[in-house]
PAZAPA-4460 file (N, C-alpha, C; in steps of 0.05 Angstrom, whole numbers, plus 32768, in hexadecimal, padded with zeros to 4 digits):
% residues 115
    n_x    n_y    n_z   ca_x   ca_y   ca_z    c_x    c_y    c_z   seq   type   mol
   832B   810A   7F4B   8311   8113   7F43   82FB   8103   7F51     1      X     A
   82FC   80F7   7F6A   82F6   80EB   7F74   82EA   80ED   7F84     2      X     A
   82EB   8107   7F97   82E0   8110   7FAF   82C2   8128   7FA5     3      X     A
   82B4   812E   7FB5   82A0   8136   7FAC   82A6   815A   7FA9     4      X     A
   82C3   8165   7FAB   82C6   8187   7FAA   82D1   8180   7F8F     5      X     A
   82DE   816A   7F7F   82E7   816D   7F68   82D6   8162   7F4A     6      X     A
   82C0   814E   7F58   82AE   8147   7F4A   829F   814E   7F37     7      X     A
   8295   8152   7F23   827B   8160   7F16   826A   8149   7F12     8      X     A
   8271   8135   7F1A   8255   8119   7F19   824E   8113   7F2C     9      X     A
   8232   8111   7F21   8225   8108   7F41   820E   80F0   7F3A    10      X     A
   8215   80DE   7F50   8204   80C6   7F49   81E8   80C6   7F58    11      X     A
   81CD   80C6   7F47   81BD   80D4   7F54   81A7   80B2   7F55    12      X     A
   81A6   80A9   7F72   8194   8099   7F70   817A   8094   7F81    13      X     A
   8168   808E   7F6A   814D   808B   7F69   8140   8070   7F6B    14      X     A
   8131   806D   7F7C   811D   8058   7F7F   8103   805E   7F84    15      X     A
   80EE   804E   7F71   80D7   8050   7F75   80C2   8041   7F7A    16      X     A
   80AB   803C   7F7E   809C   8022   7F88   8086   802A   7F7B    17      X     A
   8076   802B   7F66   8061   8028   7F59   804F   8018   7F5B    18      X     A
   803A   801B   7F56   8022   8008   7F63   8013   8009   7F44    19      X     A
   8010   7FED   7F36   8008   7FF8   7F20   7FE7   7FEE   7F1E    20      X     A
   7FD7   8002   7F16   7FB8   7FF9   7F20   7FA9   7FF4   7EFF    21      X     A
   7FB4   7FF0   7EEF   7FAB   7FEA   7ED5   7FC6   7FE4   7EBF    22      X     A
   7FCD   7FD0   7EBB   7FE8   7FBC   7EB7   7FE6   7FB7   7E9D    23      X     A
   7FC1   7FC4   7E84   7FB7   7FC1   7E75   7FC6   7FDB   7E65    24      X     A
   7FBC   7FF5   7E6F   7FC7   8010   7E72   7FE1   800A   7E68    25      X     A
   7FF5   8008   7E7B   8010   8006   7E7C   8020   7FF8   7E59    26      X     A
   8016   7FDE   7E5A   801F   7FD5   7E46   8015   7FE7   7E2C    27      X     A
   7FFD   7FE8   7E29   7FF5   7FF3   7E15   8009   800E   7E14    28      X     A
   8008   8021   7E29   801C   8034   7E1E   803F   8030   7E12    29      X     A
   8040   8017   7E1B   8061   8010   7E13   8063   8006   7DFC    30      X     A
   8049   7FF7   7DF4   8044   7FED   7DD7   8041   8008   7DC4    31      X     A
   8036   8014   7DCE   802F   8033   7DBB   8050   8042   7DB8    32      X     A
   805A   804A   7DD5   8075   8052   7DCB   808A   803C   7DB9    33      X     A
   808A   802C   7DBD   8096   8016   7DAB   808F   801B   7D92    34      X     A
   8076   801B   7D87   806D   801C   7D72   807C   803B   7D64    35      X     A
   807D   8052   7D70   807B   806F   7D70   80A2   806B   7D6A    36      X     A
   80B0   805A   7D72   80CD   805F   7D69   80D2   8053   7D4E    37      X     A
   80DE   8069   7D44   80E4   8063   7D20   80FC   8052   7D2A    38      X     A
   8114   8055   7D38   812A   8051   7D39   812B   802E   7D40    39      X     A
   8111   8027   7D4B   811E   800A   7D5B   8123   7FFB   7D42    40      X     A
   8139   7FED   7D3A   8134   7FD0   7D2D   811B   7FBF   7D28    41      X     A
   8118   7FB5   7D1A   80F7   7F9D   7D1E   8100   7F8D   7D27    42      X     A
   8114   7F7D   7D2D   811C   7F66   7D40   8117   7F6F   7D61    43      X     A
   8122   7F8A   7D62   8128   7F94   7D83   810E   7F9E   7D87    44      X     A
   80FE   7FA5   7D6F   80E5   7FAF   7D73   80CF   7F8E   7D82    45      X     A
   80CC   7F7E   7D73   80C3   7F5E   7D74   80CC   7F5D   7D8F    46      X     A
   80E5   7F63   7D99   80ED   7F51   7DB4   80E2   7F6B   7DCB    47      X     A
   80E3   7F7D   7DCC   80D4   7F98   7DD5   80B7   7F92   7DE1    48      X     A
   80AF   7F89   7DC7   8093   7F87   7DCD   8087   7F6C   7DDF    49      X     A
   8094   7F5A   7DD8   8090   7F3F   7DE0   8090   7F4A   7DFD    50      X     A
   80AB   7F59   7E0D   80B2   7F58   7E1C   80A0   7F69   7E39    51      X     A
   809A   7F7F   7E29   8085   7F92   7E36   8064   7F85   7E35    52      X     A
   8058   7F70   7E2A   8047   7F63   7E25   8046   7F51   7E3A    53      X     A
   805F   7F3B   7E3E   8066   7F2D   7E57   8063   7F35   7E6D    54      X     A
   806C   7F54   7E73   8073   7F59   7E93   806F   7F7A   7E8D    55      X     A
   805F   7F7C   7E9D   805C   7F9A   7EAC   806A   7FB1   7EB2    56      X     A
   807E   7F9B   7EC1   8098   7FAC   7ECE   80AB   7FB3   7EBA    57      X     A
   80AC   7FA2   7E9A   80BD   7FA4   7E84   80AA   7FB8   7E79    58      X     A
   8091   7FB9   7E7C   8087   7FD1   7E66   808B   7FED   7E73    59      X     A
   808D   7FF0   7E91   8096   8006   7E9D   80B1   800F   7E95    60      X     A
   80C2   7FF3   7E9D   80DD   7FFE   7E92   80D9   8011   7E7B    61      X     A
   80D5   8003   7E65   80D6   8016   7E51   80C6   802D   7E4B    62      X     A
   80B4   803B   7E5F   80AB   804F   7E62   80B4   805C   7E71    63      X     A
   80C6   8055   7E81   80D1   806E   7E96   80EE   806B   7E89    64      X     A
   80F4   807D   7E86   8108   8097   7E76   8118   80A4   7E81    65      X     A
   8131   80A0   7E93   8144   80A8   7EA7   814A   80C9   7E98    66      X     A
   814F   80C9   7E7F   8153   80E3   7E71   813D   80FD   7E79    67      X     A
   811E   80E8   7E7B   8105   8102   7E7D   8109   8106   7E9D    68      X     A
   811B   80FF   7EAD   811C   8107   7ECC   812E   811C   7ECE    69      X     A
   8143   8121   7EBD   8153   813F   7EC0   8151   8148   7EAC    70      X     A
   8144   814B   7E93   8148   8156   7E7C   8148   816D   7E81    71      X     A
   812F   8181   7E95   8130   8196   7E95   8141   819D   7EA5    72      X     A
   8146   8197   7EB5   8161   819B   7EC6   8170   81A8   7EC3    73      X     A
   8176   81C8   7EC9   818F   81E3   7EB8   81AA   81D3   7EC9    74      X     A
   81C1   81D1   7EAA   81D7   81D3   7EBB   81E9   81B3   7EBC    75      X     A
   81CE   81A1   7EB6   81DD   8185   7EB9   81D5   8172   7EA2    76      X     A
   81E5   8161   7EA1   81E0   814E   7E84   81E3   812C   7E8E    77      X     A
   81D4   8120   7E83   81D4   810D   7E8F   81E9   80FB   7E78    78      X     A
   81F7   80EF   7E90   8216   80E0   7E7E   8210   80BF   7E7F    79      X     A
   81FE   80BD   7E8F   81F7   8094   7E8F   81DD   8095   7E9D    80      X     A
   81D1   8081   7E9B   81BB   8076   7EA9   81B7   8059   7EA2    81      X     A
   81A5   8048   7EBE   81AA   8032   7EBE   8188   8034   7ECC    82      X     A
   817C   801A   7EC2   8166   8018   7EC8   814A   7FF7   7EC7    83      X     A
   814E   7FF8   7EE0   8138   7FDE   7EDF   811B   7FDC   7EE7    84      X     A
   8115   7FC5   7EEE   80F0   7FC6   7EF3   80FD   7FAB   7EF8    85      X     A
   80DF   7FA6   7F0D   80E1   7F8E   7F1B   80C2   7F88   7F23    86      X     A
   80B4   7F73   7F29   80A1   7F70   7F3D   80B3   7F6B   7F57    87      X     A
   809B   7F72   7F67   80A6   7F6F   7F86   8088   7F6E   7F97    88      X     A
   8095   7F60   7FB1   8076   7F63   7FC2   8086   7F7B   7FD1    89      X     A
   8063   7F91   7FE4   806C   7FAD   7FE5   8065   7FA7   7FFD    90      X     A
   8069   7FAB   801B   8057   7FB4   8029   805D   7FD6   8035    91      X     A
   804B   7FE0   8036   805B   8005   803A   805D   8002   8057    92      X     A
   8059   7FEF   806A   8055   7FF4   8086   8070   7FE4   8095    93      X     A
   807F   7FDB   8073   8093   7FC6   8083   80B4   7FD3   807F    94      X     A
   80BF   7FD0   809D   80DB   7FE3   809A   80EE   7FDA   808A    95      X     A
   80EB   7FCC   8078   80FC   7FC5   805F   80FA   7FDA   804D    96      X     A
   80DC   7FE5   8051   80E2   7FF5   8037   80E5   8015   803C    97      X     A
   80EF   801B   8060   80FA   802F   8066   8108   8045   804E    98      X     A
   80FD   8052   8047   8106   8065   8035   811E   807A   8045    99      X     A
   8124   807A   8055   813B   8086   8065   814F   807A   8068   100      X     A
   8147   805D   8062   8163   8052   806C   8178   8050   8063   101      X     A
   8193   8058   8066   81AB   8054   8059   81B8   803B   804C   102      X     A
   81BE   803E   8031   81C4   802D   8021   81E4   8025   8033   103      X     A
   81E8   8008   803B   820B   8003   804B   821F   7FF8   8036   104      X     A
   821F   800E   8023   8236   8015   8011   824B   802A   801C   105      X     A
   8249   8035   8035   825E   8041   8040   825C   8057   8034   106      X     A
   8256   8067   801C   8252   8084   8016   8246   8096   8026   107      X     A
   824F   80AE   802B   824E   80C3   8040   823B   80D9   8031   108      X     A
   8230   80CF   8018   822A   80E3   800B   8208   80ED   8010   109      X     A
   8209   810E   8014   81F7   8117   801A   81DE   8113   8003   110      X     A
   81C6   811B   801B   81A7   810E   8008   81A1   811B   800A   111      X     A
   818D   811B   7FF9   8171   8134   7FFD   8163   812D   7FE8   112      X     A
   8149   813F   7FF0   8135   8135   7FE1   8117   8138   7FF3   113      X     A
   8101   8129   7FE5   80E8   812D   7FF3   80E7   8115   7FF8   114      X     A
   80D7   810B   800C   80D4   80EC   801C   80DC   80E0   8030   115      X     A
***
């Protein structure tokens, strides 16, 4: 089940580079969804918040939602997702951050997409 004619999984990966121009914004919305989940614990809730308060890139995390990228999607279900945030320095003019360039994991597997 291994080859891509017997497969039904497909590992679909995404990278993004965000530029965040109000870091005020951001948090505040992760504090609000935080607040908005009945389900979290108040311990996991306390460490949630601390954490999106700290860092930017943690309050994004928990705003971007790997589920709201295929939900509507006819046909497929999403079986895992894995997901981080980072600061980083950006330059768009520098060939590191070649958006074409092939990942040298040896996979033959076809791309597509816009970019």
């Amino acid at each position: 089940m291994s080859t891509p004619e017997t497969s039904r999984f497909v590992r679909l990966r995404v990278e993004l580079v965000l530029e965040v121009e109000d870091g005020g914004e951001v948090t505040k919305a992760a504090l609000r969804r935080i607040a908005g989940d009945p389900d979290l614990p108040g311990e996991e809730r306390a460490q949630a918040e601390a954490a999106v308060t700290e860092d930017t890139a943690e309050a994004l995390a928990y705003l971007v939602d790997p589920f709201d990228l295929v939900s509507e999607v006819p046909g497929v279900e999403l079986q895992q997702a894995s997901w981080s945030s980072e600061r980083i320095s950006y330059d768009p003019d520098s060939p590191d951050w070649d958006l074409d360039e092939d990942d040298d994991d040896g996979d033959d597997e076809e791309e597509g997409g816009i970019g």
